[in-house]
Every structure is written in structure tokens, then in C-alpha cells.
Backbone as a ProteinNet text record, in pm:
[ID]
protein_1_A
[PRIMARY]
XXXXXXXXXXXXXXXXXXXXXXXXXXXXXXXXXXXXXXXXXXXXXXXXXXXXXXXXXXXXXXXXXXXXXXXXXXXXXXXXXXXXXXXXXXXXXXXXXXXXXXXXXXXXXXXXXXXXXXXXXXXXXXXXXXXXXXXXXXXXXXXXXXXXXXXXXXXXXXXXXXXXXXXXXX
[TERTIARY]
1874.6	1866.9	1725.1	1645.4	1510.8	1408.2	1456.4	1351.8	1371	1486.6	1514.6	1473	1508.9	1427.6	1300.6	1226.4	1080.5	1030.6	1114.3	1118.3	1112.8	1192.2	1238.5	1076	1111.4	953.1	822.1	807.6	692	692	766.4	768	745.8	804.7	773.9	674.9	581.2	408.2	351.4	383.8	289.1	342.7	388.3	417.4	369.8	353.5	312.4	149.5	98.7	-2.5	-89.4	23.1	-1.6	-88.2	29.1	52.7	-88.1	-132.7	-268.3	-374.2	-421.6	-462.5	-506.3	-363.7	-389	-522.7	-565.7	-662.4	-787.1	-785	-885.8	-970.1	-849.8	-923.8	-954.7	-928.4	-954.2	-1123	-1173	-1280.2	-1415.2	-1519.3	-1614.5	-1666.5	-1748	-1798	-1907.1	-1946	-2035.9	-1998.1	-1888.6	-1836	-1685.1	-1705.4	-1545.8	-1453.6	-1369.6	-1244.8	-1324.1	-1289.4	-1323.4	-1508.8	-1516.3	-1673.6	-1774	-1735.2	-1816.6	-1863.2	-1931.7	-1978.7	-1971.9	-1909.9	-1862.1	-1752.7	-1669.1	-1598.7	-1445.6	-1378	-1235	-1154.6	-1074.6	-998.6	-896.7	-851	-724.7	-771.2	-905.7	-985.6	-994.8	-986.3	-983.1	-848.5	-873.7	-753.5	-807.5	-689.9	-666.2	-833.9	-804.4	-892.2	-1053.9	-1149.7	-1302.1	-1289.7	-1210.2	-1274.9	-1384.9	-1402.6	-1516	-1630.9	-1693.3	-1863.4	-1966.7	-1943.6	-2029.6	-2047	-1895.8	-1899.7	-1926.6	-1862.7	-1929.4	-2091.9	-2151.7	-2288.6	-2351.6	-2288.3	-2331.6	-2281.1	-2184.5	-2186.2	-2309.5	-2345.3	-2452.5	-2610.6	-2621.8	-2713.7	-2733.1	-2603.3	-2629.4	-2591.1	-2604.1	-2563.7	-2734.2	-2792.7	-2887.2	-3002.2	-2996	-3027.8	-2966.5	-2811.4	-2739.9	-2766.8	-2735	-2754.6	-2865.1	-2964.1	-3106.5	-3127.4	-3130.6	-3135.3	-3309.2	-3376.9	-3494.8	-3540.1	-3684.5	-3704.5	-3674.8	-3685	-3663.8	-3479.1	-3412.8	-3262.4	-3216.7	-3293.8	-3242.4	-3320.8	-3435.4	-3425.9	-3350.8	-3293.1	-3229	-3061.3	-3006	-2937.8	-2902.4	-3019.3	-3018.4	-3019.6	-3040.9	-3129.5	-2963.5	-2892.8	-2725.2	-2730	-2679.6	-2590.1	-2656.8	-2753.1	-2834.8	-2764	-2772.8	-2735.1	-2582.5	-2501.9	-2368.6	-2328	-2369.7	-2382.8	-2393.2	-2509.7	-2559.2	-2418.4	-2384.5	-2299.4	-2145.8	-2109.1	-1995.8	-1959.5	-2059.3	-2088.1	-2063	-2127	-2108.6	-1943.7	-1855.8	-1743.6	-1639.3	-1653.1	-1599.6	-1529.6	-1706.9	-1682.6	-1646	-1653.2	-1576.2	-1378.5	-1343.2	-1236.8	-1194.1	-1242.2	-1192.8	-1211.6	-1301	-1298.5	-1143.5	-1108.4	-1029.3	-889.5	-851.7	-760.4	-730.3	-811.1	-781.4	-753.5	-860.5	-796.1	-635.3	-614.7	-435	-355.2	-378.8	-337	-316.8	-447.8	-425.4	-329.3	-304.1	-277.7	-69.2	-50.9	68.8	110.6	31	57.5	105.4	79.6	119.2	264.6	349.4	475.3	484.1	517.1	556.8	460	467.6	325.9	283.3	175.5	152.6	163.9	294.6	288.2	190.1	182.1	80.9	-104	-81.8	-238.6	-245.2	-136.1	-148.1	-159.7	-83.1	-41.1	-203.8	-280.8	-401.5	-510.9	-495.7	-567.4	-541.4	-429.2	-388.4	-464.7	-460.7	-458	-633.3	-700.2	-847.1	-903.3	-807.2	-866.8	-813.3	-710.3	-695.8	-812.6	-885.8	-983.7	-1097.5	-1094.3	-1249.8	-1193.3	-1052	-1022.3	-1054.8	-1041.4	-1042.8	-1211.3	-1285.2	-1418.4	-1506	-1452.7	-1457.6	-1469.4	-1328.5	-1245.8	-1352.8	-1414	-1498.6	-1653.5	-1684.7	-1818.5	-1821.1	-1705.2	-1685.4	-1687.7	-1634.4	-1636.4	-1761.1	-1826.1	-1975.7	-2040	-2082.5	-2152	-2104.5	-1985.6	-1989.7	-2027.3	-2004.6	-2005.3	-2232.4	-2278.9	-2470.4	-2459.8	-2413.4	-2466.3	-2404.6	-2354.4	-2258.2	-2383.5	-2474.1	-2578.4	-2651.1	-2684.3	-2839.7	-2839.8	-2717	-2720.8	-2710.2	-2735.1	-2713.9	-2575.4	-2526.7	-2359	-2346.5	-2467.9	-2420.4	-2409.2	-2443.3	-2482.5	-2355	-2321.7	-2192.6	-2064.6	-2054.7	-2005	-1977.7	-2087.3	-2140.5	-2091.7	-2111.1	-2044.4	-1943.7	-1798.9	-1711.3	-1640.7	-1690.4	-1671.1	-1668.2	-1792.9	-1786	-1719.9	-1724.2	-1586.2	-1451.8	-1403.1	-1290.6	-1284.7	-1375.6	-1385.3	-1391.1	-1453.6	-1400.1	-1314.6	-1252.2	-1136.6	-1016.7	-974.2	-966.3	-951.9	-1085.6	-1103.7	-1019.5	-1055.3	-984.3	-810.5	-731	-650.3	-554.8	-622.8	-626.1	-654.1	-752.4	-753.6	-641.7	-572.4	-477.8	-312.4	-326.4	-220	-145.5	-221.4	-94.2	-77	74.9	80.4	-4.5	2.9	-67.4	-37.9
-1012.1	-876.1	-819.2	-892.1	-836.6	-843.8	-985.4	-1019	-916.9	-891.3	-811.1	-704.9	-587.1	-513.6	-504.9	-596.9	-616.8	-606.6	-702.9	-749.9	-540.8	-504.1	-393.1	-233.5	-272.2	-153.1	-228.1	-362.3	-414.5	-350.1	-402.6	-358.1	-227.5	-153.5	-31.7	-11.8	-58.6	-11.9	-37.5	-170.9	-206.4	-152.3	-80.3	-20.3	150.5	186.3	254.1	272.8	102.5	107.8	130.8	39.6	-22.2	139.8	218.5	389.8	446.2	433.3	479.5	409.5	298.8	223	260.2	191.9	214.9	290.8	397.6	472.3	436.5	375	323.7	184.2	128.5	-29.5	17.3	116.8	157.9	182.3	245.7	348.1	198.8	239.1	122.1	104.1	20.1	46.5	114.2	176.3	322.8	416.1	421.3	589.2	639.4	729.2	848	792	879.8	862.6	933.2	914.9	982.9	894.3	827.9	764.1	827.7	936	1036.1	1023.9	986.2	1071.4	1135.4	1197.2	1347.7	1438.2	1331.4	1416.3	1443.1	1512.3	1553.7	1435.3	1422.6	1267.6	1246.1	1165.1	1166.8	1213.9	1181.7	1205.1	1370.2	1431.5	1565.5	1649	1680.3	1758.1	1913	1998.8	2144.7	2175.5	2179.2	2284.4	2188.9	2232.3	2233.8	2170.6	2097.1	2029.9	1920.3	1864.3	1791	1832.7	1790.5	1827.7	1839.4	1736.9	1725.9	1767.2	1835.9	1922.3	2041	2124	2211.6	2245.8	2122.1	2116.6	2157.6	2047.8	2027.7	2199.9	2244.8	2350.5	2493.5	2469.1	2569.4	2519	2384.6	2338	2365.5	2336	2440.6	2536.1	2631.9	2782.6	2828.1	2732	2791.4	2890.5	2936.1	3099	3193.5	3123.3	3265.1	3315.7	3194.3	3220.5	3247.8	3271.5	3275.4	3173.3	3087.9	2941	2957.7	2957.3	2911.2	2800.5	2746.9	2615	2499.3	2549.6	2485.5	2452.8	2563.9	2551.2	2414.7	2431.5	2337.9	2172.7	2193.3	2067.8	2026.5	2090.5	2030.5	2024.6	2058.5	2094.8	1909.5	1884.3	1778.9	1663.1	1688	1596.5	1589.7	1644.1	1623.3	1574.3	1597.5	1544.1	1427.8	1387	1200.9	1144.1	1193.3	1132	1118.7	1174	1178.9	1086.6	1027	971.5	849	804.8	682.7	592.2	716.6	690	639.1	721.1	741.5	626.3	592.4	465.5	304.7	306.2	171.5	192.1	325.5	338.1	291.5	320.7	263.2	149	62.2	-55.8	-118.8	-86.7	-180.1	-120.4	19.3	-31	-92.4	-89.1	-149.1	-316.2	-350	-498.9	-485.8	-443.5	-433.6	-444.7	-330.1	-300.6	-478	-496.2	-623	-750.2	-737.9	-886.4	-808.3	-673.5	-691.9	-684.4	-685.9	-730.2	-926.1	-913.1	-1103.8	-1124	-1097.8	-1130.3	-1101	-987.9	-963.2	-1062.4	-1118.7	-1239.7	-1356.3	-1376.4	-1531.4	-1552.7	-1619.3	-1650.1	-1759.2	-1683.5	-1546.2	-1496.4	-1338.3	-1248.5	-1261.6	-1245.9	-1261	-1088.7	-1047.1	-880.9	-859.3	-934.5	-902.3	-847.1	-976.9	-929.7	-811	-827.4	-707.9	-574.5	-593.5	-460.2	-398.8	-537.5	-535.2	-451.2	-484.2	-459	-323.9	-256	-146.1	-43.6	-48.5	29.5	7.6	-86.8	-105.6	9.9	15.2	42.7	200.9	261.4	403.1	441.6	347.9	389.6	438	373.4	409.3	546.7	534.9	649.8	802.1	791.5	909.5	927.3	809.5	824.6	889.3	873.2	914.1	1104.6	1098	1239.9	1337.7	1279.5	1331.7	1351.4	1218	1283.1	1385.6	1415.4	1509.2	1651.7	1663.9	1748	1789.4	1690.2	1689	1751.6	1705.9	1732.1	1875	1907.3	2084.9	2195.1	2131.9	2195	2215.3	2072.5	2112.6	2205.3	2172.3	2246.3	2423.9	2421.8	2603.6	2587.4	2511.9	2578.1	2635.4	2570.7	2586.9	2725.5	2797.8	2903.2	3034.2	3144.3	3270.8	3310.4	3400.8	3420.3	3512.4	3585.1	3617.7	3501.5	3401.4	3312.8	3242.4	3239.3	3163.7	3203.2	3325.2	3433.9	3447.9	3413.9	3403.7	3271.4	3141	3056.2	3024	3101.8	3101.5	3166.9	3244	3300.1	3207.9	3164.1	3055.5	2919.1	2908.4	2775.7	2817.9	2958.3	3017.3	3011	3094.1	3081.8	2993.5	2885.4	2720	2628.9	2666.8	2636.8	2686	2814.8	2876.9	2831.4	2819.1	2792.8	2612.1	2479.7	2397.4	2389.4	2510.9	2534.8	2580	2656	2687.6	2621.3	2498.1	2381.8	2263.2	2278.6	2203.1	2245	2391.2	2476.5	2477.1	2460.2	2445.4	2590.4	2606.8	2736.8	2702.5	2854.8	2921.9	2948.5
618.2	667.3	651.3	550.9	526.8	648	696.6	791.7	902	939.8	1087	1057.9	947.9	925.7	900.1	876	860.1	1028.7	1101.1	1244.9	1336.4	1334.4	1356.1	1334.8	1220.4	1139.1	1224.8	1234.4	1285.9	1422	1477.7	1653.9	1696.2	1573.9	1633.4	1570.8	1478.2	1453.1	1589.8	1637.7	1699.7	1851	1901.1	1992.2	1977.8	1853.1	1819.6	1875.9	1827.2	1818.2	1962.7	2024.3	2190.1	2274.2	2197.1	2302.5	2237.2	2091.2	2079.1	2104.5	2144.9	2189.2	2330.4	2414.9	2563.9	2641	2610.2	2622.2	2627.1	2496.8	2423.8	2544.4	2546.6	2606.8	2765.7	2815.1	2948.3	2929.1	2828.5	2833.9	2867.8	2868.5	2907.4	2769.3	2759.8	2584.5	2572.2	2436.8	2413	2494.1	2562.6	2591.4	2552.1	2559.5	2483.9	2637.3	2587.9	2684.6	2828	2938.5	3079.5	3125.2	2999.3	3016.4	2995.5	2897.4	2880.1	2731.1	2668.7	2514.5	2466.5	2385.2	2350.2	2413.5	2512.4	2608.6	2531.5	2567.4	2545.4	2484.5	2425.2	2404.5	2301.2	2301.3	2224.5	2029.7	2023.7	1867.7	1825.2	1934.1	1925.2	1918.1	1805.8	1751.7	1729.2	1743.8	1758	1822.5	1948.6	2048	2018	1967.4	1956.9	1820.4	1756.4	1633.5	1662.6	1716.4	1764.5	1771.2	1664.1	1657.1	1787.7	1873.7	1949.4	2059.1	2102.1	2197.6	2202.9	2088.2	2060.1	2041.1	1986.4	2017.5	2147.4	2266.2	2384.9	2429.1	2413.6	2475.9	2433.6	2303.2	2249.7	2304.5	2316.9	2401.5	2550.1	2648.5	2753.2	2772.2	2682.7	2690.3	2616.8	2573.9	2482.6	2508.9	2678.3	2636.4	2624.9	2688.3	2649.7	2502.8	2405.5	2276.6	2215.8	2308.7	2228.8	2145.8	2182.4	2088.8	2081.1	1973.3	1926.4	1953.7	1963.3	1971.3	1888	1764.4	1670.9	1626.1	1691.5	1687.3	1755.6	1880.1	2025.9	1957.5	1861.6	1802.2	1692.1	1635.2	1522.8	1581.4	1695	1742.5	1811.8	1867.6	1948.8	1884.2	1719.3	1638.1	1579.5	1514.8	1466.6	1581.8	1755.3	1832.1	1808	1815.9	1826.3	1698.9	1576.6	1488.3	1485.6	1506.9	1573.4	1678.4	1777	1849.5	1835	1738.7	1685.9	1611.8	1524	1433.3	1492	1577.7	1629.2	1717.7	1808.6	1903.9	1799.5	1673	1625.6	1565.5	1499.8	1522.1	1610	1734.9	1876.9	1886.5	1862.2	1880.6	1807.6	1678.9	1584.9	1598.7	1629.6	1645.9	1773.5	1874.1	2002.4	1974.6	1848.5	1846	1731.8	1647.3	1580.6	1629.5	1742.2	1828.4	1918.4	1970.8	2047.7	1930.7	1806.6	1712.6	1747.7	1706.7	1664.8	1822.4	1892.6	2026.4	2076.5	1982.1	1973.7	1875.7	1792.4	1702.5	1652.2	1797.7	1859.6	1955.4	2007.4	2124.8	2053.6	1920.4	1839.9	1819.5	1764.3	1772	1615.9	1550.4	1539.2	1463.9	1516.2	1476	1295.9	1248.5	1127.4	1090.9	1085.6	1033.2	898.3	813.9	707.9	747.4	818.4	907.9	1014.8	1051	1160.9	1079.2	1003.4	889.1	848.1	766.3	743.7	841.3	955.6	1076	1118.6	1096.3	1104.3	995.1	933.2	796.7	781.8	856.7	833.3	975.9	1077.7	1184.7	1154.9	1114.3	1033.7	946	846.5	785.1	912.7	999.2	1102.2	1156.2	1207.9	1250.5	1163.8	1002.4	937.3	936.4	916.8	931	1052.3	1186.3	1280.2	1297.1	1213.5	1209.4	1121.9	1009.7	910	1011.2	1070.8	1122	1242.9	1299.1	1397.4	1344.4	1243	1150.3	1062.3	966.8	955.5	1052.8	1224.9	1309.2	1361.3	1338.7	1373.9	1273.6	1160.6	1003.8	1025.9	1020.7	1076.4	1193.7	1277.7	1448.8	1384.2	1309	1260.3	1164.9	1079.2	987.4	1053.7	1220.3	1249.1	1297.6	1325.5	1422.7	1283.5	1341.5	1309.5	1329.9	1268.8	1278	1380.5	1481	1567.9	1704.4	1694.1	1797.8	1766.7	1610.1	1626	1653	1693.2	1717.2	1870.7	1936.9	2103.4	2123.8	2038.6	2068.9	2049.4	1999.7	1998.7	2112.3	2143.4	2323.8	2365.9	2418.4	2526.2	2517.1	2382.1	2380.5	2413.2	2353.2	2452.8	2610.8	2659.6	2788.9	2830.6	2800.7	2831.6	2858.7	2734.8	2654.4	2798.7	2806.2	2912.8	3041	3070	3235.8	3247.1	3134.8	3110.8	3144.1	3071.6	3110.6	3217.9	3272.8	3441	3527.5	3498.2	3577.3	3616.8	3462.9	3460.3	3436.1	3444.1	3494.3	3361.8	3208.8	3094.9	3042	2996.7	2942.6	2824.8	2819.6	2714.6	2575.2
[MASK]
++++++++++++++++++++++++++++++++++++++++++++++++++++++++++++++++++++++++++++++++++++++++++++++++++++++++++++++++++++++++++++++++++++++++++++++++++++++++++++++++++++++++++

């Protein structure tokens, strides 16, 4: 009875896994979901937690905001370093994701390893989650609290117009 239940909990990780995944193996490599860098995606949780968009949006808004020269460089200088970081992330889980896709194809699957592979590729995920977070936590030092203030508008209004595009309640 152990095995079937072992059999049972496995299948559904890895179907689990398949549905968070899926996304993933579509995208090209070094880009976010849509082929974009920094774009919208399954990593983004509640609204604008994502560092780097929020960046990009204070970057082209940056006269609304009166962005300084020196803002729009240190501004650009987190998104690069964000970027750098985030990109060798990617790829190590999309190489990760496919070992456990191989490694679902065997007969019969090695659940220990897969298990392994799981729980290694969750670590990149929380790491991921932290530098998105890091990179909004700098891009919120560089500004003045009225600019961050101005940029909370316009991520609303964004935010917003997003929604109306795609017709979701509110």
C-alpha cells in the first residue's frame, strides 16, 4: 500500500509541476514570460511586487517624476544588476525543470531524485522571489516619498488600464 501511495503523491507533484512549468519551457532563453525581461508572469505575485517593473515604469515616467540625473542612474544601475542576476536564475531552473521532465520519462521514475530536483528548483524560485523584492526595496531608496507617491499612481493607472484591456473584474 506504501508504494501506491507513494505512486499517487508522486503524480500529482509532478503534474503539479508540469502546470508550473508549462509556461516556463515556452519562453525563449534570457527572457520572462511574453519574451520580455521584466515582463508580467507567473513570478509576480500581488499586483507590482516585482522589482523591475516597477523600475521600468519610474524610468519611463521619469519626467513625470522629476527623476534627477543621478536617480535615472542608479535607477538603471539596480535594474542591470537585477537582470544580470535574475537571467543566470532562469536558466538554471529551466535546465532543472527539463532534468525533472527527463527524469519523469524513465520507467520507473526515480521519485527520490525527482523529489530532490523539486525542492532544489523551489530554492531558485524563493531566491528569485527575494531579488524581486531587493530590486523594488533599492529603486523605493533612490526616490523621494513624493515621487514614490507619483509612482504609485502610475502603477495604479497601469495596473488599471491592464485590466480593462483584459476585461477582469475588479
Amino acid at each position: 500500500m506504501n508504494k501506491l501511495t507513494g505512486l499517487i503523491f508522486g503524480s500529482a507533484a509532478l503534474a503539479a509541476v508540469a502546470l508550473v512549468s508549462a509556461p516556463m519551457a515556452a519562453t525563449p532563453e534570457g527572457a520572462g514570460p511574453g519574451g520580455r525581461p521584466f515582463g508580467h508572469g507567473a513570478h509576480m505575485r500581488g499586483g507590482f511586487a516585482g522589482g523591475a517593473p516597477l523600475i521600468n515604469i519610474a524610468l519611463r515616467h521619469k519626467s513625470e517624476l522629476n527623476l534627477a540625473s543621478d536617480q535615472v542612474a542608479n535607477l538603471e544601475k539596480i535594474k542591470g544588476h537585477y537582470q544580470s542576476q535574475v537571467t543566470t536564475l532562469h536558466q538554471t531552473l529551466r535546465a532543472q525543470e527539463k532534468e525533472i521532465a527527463s527524469l519523469t520519462q524513465q520507467s520507473p521514475a526515480n521519485l527520490i531524485q525527482i523529489k530532490a530536483k523539486i525542492q532544489e528548483g523551489e530554492k531558485l524560485r524563493s531566491e528569485l522571489r527575494y531579488l524581486q523584492i531587493e530590486a523594488m526595496e533599492n529603486g523605493r531608496s533612490v526616490l523621494t516619498p513624493a515621487q514614490r507617491e507619483q509612482l504609485k499612481t502610475l502603477a495604479a493607472a497601469r495596473h488599471d488600464n491592464f485590466r480593462k484591456m483584459h476585461k477582469q473584474p475588479s
